[in-house]
C-alpha positions as CSV (number, residue, x, y, z in Angstrom):
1,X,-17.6,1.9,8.2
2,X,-17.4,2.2,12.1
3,X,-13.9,1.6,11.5
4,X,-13.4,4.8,9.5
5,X,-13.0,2.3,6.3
6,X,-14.7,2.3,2.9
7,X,-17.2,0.0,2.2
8,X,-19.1,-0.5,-0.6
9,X,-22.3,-0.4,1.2
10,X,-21.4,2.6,3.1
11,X,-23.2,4.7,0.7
12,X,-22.0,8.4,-1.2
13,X,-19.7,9.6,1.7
14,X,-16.9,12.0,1.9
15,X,-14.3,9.5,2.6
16,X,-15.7,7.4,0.0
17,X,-15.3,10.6,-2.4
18,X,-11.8,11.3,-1.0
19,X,-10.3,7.6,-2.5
20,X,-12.4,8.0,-5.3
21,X,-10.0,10.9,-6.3
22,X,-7.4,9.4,-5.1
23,X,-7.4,6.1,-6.9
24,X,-8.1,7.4,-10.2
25,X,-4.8,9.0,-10.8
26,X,-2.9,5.5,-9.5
27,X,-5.3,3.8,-12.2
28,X,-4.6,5.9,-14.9
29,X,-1.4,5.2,-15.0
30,X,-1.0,1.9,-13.6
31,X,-0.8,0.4,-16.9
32,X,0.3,2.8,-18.4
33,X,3.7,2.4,-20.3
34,X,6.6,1.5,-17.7
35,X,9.1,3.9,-16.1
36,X,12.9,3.9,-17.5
37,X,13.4,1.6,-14.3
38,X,11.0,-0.6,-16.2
39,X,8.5,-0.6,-13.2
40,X,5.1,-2.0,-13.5
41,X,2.6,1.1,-12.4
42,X,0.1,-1.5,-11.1
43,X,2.6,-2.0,-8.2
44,X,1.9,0.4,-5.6
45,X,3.0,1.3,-2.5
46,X,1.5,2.9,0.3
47,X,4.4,4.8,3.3
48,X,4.9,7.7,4.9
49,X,7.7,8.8,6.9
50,X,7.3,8.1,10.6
51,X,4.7,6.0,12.4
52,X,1.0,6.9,13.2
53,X,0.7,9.0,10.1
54,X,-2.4,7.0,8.9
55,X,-0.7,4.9,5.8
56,X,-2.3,1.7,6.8
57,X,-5.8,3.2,6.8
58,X,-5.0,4.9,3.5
59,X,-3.9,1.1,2.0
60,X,-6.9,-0.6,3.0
61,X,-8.5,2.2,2.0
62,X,-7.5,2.5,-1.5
63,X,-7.7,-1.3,-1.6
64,X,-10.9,-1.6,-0.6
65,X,-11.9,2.0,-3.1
66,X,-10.2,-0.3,-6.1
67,X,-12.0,-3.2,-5.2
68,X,-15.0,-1.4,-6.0
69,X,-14.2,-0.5,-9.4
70,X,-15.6,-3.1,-12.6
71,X,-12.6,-3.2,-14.3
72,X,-9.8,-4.5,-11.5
73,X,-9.1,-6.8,-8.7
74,X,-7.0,-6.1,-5.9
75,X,-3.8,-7.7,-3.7
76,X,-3.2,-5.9,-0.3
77,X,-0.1,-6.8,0.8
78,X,1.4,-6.4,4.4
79,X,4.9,-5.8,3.8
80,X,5.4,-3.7,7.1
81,X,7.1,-6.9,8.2
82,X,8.4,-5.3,11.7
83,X,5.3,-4.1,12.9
84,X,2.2,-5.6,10.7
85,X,-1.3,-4.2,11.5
86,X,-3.5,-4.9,8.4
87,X,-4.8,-8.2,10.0
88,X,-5.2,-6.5,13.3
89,X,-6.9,-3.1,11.9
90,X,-9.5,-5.9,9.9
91,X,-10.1,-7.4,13.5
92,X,-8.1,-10.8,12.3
93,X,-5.7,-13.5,13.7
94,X,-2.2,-13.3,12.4
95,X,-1.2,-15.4,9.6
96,X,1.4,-16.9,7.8
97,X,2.4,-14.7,5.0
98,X,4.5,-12.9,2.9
99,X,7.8,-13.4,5.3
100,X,7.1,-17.4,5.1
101,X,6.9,-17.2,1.4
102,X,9.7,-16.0,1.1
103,X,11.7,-18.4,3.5
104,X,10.4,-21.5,2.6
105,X,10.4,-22.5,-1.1
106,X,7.9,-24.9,-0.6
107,X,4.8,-22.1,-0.1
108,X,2.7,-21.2,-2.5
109,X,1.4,-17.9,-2.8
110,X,-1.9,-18.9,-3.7
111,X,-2.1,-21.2,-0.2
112,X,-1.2,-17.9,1.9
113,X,-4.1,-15.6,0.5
114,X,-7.0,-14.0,2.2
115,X,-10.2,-14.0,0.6
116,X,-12.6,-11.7,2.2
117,X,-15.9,-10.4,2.0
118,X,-15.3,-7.6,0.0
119,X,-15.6,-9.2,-4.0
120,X,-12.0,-8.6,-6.1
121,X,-10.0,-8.1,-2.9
122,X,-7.5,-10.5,-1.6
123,X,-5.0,-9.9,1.4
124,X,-1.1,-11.3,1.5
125,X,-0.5,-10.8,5.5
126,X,3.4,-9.9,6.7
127,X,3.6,-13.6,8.1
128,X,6.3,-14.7,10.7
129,X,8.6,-11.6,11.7
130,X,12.6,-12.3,10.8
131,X,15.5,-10.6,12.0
132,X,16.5,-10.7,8.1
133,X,13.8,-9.2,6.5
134,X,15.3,-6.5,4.4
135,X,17.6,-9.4,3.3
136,X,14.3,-11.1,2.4
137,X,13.0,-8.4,0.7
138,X,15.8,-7.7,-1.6
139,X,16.1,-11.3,-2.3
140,X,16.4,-12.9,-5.7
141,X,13.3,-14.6,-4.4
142,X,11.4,-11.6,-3.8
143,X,12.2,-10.1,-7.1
144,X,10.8,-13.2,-8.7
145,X,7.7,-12.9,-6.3
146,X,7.0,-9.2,-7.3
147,X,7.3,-9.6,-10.9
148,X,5.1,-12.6,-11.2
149,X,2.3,-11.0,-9.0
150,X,2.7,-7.7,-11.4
151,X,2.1,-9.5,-14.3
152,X,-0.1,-13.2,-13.9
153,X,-3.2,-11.0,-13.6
154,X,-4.0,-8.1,-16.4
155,X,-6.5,-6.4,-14.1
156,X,-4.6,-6.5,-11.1
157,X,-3.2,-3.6,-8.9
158,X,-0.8,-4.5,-5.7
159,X,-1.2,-2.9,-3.2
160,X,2.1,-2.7,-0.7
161,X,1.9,-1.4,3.1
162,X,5.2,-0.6,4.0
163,X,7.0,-0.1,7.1
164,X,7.9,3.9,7.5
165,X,11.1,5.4,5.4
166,X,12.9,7.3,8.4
167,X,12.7,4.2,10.7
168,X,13.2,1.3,8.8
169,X,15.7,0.4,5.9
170,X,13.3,-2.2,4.4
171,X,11.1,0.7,3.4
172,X,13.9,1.5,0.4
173,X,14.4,-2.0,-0.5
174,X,10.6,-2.2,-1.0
175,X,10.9,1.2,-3.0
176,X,13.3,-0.1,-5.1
177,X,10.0,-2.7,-6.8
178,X,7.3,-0.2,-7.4
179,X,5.9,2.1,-10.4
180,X,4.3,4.4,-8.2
181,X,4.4,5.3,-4.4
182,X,2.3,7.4,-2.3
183,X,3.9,8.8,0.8
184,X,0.8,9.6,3.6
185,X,1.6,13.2,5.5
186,X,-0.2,13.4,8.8
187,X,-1.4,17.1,8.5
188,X,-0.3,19.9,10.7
189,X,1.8,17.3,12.7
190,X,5.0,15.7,10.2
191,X,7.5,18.5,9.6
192,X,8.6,19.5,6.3
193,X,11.9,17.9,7.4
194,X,10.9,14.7,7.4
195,X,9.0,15.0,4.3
196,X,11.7,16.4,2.4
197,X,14.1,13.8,4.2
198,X,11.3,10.7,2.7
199,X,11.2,12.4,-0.5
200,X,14.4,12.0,-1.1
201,X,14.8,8.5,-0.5
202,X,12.0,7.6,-3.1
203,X,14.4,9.9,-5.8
204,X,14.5,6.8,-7.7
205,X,10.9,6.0,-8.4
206,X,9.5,8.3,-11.4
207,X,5.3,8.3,-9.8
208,X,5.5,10.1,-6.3
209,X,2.5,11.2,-4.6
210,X,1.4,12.8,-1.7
211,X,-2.0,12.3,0.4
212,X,-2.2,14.3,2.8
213,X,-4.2,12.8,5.9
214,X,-6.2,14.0,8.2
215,X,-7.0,17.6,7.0
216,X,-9.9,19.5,7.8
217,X,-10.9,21.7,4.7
218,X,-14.3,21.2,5.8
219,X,-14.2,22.0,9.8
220,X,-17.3,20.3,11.5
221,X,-18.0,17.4,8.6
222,X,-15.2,15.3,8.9
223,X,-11.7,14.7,8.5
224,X,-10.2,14.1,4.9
225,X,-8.1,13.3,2.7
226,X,-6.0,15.1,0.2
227,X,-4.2,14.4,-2.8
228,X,-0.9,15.8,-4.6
229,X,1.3,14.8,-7.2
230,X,5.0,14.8,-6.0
């Protein structure tokens, strides 16, 4: 909780509220029939458009709010291959990862995972950087990765955190894999431009969202989060 992150423990707070609202949404429709892109709902990723908007925070976040729930388990996966900072934010070493499984053919995914402390929550980390990653990402390999992590588990949600759209190119490979994305809006500080400019390169996925971080609806208690359908 000193880290601004939910907890289970942590007891009835606001920003234990805030996911609560926001998850339940992402649930509801996470296996729910798929899009006409025939995109799984319980693959979900978390962006926004530039850097320091909060979207990491918001993943582990929403990972750690699902967790908490009796019906699912939960894969967090670091897919902000460039500049990874799930590990670091958790106060952990780097790790192989997601980059390595994809290079070597040899890896299993179930040697790579994270179990923590938190029950129903496991962690995939970026692994080792590559100058070809969004060639790795929109791999054959990666397609076969995604799909069988969508469907081996019926209760399971994925959780992607991706790099940012307006920097990066692997953010719209990524994209092109999920049933539902939620782009995170620093408040009062990402202009409309570069909303409009992120919204338009997730055109092709039918469930976007919008949480909006770091607003202050409730001057003096804390800061918040807020919730819209895109």
């Amino acid at each position: 909780r000193d880290m601004g992150l939910v907890t289970a423990a942590g007891g009835r707070t606001l920003l234990v509220e805030d996911f609560r609202i926001i998850k339940r949404p992402l649930l509801k429709r996470a296996f729910a029939e798929r899009d006409e892109h025939d995109r799984p709902g319980n693959l979900i990723m978390i962006t926004s458009s530039l850097p320091g908007e909060g979207k990491t925070y918001c993943a582990i976040n929403l990972a750690m709010s699902i967790a908490m729930e009796l019906d699912h388990t939960v894969l967090l996966i670091d897919a902000d291959v460039a500049r990874p900072s799930i590990l670091r934010t958790l106060g952990l070493a780097a790790q192989p990862g997601l980059m390595d499984l994809l290079l070597d053919d040899k890896l299993e995914l179930v040697d790579l995972l994270l179990r923590t402390n938190v029950d129903k929550l496991s962690i995939l980390p970026a692994g080792t950087s590559s100058p070809r990653a969004t060639e790795l990402l929109a791999s054959q390999t990666m397609h076969t990765f995604v799909t069988e992590v969508a469907n081996r588990y019926p209760d399971r949600i994925v959780i992607f955190d991706s790099p940012p759209l307006l920097l990066t190119s692997e953010a719209q490979v990524l994209a092109s894999y999920m049933g539902q994305i939620a782009l995170v809006v620093e408040s009062e500080t990402t202009t409309q431009h570069a909303v409009k400019e992120s919204l338009r390169q997730l055109e092709s996925c039918s469930n976007v969202n919008i949480i909006f971080n770091k607003t202050r609806e409730f001057p003096g208690i804390e800061e918040t989060y807020d919730y819209h359908y895109g």
